[in-house]
C-alpha positions in Angstrom: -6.2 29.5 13.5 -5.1 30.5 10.3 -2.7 27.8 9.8 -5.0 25.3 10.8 -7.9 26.2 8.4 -5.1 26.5 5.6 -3.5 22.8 6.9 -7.3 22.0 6.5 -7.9 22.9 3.4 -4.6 21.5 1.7 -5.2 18.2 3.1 -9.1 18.2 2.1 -7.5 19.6 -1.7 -5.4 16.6 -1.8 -7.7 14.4 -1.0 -10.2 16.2 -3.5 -7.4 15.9 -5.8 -7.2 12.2 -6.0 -10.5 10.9 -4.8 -11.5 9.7 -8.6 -8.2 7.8 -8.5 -9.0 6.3 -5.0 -12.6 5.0 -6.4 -11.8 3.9 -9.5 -9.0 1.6 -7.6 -10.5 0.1 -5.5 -13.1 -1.0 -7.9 -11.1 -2.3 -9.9 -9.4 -4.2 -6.6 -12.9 -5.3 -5.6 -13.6 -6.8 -9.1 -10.0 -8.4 -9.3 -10.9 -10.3 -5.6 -13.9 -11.8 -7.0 -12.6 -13.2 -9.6 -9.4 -14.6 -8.3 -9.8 -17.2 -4.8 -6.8 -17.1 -3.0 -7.2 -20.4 -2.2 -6.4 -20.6 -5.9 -2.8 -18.7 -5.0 -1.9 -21.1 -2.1 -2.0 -24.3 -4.3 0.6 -22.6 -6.8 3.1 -21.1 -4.3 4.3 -24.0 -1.5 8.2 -23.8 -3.5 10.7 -21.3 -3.2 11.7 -20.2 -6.7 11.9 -17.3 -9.1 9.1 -18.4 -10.6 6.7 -18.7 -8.1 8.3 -15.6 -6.3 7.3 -13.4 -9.2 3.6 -15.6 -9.1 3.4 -14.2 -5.6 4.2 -10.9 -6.7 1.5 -10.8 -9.6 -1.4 -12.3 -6.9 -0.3 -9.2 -4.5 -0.5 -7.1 -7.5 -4.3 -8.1 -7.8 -5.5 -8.3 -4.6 -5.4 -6.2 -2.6 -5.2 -2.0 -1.8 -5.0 -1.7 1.9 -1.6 -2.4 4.2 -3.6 -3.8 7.1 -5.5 -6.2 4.6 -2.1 -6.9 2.9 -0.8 -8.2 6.6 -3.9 -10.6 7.0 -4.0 -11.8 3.5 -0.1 -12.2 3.3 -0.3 -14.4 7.0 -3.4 -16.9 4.9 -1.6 -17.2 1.9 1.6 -18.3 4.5 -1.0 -20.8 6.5 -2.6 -22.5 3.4 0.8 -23.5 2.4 3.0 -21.0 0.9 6.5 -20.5 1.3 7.4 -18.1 3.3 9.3 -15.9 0.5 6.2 -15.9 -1.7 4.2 -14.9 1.5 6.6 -12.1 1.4 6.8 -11.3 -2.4 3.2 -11.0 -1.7 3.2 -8.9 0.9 5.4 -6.3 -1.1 3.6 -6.3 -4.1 0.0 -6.2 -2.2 1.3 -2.6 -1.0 3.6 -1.2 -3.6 2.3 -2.4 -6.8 -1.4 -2.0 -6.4 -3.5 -0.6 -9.3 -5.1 2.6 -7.2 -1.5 3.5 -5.6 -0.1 4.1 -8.9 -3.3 6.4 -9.8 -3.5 8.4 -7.2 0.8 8.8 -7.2 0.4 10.0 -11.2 -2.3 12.1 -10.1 -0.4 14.0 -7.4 2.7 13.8 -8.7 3.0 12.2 -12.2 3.8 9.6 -14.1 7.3 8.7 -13.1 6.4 8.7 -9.8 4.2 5.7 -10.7 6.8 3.8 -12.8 9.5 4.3 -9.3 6.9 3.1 -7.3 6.8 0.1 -9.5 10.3 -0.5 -9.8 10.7 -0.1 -6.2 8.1 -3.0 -5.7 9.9 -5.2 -7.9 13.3 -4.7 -6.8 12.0 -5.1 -3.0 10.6 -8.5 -4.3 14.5 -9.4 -5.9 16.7 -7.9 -2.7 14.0 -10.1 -0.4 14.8 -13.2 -2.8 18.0 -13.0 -2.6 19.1 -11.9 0.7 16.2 -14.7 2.1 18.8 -17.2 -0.4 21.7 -16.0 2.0 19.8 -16.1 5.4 16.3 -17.6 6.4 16.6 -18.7 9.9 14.2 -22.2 9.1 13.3 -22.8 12.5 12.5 -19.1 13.0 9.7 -19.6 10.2 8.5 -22.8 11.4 7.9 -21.0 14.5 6.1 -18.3 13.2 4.3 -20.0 11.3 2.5 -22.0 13.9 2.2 -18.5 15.1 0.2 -17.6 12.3 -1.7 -20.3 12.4 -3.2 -20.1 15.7 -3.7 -16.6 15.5 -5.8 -17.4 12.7 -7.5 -19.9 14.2 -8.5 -17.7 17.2 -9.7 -15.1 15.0 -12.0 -17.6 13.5 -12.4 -15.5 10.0 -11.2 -15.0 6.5 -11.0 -12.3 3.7 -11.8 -14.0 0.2 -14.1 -12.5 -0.8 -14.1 -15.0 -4.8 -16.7 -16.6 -5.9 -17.4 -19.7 -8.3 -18.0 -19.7 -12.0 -16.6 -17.8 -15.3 -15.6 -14.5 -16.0 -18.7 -13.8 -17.5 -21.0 -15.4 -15.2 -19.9 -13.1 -12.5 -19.9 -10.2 -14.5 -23.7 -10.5 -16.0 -25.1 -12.0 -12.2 -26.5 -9.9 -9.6 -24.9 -12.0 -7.4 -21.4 -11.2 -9.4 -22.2 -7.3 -8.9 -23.2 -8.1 -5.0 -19.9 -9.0 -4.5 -17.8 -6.7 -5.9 -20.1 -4.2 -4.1 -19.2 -6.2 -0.8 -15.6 -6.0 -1.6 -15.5 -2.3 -2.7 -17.8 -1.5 1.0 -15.0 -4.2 2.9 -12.1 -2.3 1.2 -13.0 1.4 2.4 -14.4 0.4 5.6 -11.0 -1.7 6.5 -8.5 2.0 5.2 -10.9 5.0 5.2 -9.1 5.9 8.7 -5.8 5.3 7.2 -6.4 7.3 3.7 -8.3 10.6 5.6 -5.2 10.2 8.4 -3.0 10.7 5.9 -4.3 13.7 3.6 -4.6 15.4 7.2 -1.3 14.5 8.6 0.2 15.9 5.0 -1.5 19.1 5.7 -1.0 19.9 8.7 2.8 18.7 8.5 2.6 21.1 5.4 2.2 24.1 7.4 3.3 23.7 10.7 7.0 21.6 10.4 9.3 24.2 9.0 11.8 23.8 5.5 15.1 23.9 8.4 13.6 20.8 10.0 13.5 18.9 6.8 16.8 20.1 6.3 18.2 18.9 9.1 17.3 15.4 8.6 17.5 15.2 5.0 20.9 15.8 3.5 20.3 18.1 0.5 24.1 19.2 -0.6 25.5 22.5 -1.1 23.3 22.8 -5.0 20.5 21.3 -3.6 18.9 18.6 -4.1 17.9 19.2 -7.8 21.2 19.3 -8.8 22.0 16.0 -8.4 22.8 14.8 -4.7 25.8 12.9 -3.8 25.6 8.9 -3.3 26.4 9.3 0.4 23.1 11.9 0.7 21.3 9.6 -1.3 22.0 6.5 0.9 21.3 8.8 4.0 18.0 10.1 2.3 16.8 6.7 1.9 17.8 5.5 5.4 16.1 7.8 6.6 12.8 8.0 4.8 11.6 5.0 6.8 12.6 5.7 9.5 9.7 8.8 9.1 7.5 6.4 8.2 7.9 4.4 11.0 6.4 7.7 13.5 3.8 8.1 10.9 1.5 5.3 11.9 0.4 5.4 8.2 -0.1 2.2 5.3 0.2 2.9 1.9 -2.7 4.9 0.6 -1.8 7.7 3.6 1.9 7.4 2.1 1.0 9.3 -1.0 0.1 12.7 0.2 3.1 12.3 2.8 5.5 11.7 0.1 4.3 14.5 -2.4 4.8 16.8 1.0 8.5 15.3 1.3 9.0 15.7 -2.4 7.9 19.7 -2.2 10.2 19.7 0.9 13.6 18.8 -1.3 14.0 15.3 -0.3 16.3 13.6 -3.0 14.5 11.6 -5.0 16.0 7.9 -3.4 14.7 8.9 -0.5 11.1 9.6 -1.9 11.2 6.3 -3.6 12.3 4.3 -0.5 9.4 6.2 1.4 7.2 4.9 -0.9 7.9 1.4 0.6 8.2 2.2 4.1 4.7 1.6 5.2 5.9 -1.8 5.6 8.3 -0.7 8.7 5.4 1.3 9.9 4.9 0.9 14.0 1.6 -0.2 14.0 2.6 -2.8 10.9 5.5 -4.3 13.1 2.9 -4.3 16.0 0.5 -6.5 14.1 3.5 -8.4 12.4 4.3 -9.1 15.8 0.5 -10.3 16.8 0.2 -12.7 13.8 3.9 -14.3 14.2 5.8 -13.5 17.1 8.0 -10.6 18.0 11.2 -12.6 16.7 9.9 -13.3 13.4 8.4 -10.2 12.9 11.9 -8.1 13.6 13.7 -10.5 11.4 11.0 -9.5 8.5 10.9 -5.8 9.1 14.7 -5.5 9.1 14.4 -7.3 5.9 12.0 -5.4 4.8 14.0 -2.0 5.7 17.1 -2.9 3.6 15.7 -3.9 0.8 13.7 -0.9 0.7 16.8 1.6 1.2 18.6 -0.2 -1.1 15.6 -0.8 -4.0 15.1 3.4 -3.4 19.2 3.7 -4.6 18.3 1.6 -6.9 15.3 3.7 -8.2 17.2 6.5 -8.2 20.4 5.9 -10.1 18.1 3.9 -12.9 16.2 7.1 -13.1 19.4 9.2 -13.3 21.2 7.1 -15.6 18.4 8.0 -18.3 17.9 11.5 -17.1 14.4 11.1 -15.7 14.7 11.9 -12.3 12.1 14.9 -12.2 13.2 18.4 -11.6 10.0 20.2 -11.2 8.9 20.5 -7.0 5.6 22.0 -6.9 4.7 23.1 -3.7 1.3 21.2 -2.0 -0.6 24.3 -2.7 0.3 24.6 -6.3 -0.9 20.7 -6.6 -4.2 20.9 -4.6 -5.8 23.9 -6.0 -9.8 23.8 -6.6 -10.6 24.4 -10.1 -13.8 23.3 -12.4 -11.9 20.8 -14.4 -11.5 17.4 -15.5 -10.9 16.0 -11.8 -14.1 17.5 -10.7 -16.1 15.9 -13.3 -14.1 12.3 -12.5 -15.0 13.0 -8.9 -18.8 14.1 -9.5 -18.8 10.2 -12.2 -16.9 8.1 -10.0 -18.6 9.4 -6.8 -22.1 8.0 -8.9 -20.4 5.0 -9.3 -19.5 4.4 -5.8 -23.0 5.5 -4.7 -24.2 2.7 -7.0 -22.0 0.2 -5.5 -22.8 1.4 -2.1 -26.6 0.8 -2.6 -26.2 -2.0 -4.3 -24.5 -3.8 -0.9 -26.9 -2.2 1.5 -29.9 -2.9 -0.7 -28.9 -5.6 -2.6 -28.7 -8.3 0.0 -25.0 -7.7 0.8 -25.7 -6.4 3.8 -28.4 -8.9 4.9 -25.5 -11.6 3.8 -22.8 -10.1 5.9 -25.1 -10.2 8.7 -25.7 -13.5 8.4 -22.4 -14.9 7.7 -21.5 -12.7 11.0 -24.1 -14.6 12.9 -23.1 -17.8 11.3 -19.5 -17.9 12.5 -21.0 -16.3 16.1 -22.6 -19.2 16.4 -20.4 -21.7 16.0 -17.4 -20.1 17.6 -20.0 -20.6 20.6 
């Protein structure tokens, strides 16, 4: 019982710990998806190229927070015309290069944990590119792509949630505010369950696994792993951080408090990094991979996905030990999460205001009502 009410309490500390971070992402998310249509995206992104490739990247940048919303909004921006490597540089960049993932990472564990991330993202984006250049099975894609399209169609719905006019009409309209406040209530009703899964899971694991299993799956050397790991550990680190990942059930957001535990637990620091990524191999990603395009497709993409995250972790960490940044310091969960009247629990208490503002402001400013109608609406006409 003991263990459990201290597995408790270090999830609920992390969670405490970057809850300010959490908020003040995903309004910043919400804001970003009223602004930006992603019909608008679509109409830029139908040719393969560098150029459009890194386009695809800076639309997943913007819009979006959640892995299960990344899947649905990666499968439209494929439909409306796309190609299917921009789909996929979305895809990455809507999961690993998101404003409040990079928060909440420099909050738990600093700030180059939040530039590795980023890196990561980008170099997943440039393996994908150019491994897609050496092999993309055409008719595989056209396949599921007609998939996609008719799992769409049976779904009957859609998750822009942009709006018409200027910057600064939708910033001075109620309207504006309405639906950012609709976004921000879409955004933490769609990965709630996935961010409280994963302070939990992080806790418990915590206290429960012991330091020998870690051990015994991550190769540490005979220094440890501080002292600089040997490429082959590194590799093996990074192969199989994923493959962790994959049992975890968990997206992005509940990737954060798993990867501080693994970084406490003496995991090199490739392997963290390629973590990082791995909510894209994820079983119940693949399973709705699978439900959008097909099972063949979506094994082709998450193998993809896989290499390019083990080898975009190396990547990480060599870049980062080339210029002596890899971090040394490996506080232990405890040490991170501990309650103290500072300046988190005054960001909590102000952005906790904030997202009680945004909260009314969709129940009780006609968001809901809307919702309720556009629900009713598409009822309606599917019948």
């Amino acid at each position: 019982m003991d263990q459990m009410l201290q597995a408790i309490a270090t999830g609920a500390g992390m969670l405490w710990k970057a809850l300010w971070a959490l908020i003040f992402g995903y309004i910043i998310s919400a804001g970003i998806q009223v602004l930006v249509t992603r019909e608008q995206m679509a109409r830029i992104l139908g040719e393969r190229g560098p150029k459009e490739a890194g386009i695809a990247g800076f639309f997943g940048f913007i819009s979006s927070s959640c892995s299960f919303a990344a899947l649905a909004a990666s499968r439209s921006v494929l439909v409306k015309g796309a190609h299917p490597m921009n789909s996929m540089a979305f895809l990455i960049a809507s999961t690993n290069l998101v404003i409040e993932l990079g928060i909440v990472l420099w909050v738990l564990l600093g700030w180059k944990f939040t530039l590795a991330n980023f890196l990561l993202g980008m170099l997943m984006i440039v393996y994908a590119y150019i491994l897609t250049q050496l092999w993309f099975p055409s008719g595989l894609v056209d396949q599921a792509k007609e998939h996609a399209e008719k799992a769409q169609q049976s779904e009957g719905m859609g998750m822009d949630h942009g709006m018409r006019g200027s910057f600064r009409d939708k910033l001075v309209s109620r309207k504006g505010w309405q639906q950012i406040a609709r976004a921000f209530f879409m955004e933490w009703k769609m990965v709630w369950k996935e961010i409280l899964f994963g302070f939990i899971i992080a806790g418990f694991i915590s206290v429960f696994v012991p330091q020998s299993f870690w051990n015994a799956i991550f190769l540490i050397g005979d220094g440890g792993a501080q002292d600089g790991p040997g490429f082959f550990i590194v590799l093996e680190n990074a192969l199989v951080a994923p493959v962790v990942a994959f049992f975890t059930f968990i997206g992005s957001m509940g990737n954060v408090p798993l990867t501080a535990m693994l970084w406490s637990r003496d995991a090199s620091f490739g392997g963290v990094v390629a973590f990082l990524g791995a909510d894209l191999v994820a079983a119940t990603v693949i399973w709705v991979h699978a439900k959008y395009y097909g099972w063949r497709y979506a094994l082709y993409l998450s193998g993809l996905l896989y290499v390019c995250m083990v080898a975009a972790g190396v990547t990480v960490h060599y870049l980062f030990a080339l210029f002596g940044m890899i971090p040394t310091e490996r506080p232990s969960l405890q040490e991170m999460v501990r309650f103290a009247i500072d300046y988190t629990f005054f960001l909590n208490l102000a952005f906790l205001a904030a997202a009680a503002a945004l909260l009314w402001l969709h129940f009780h400013g006609g968001g809901e009502s809307r919702e309720r109608r556009n629900r009713q609406e598409h009822e309606a006409s599917r019948a």
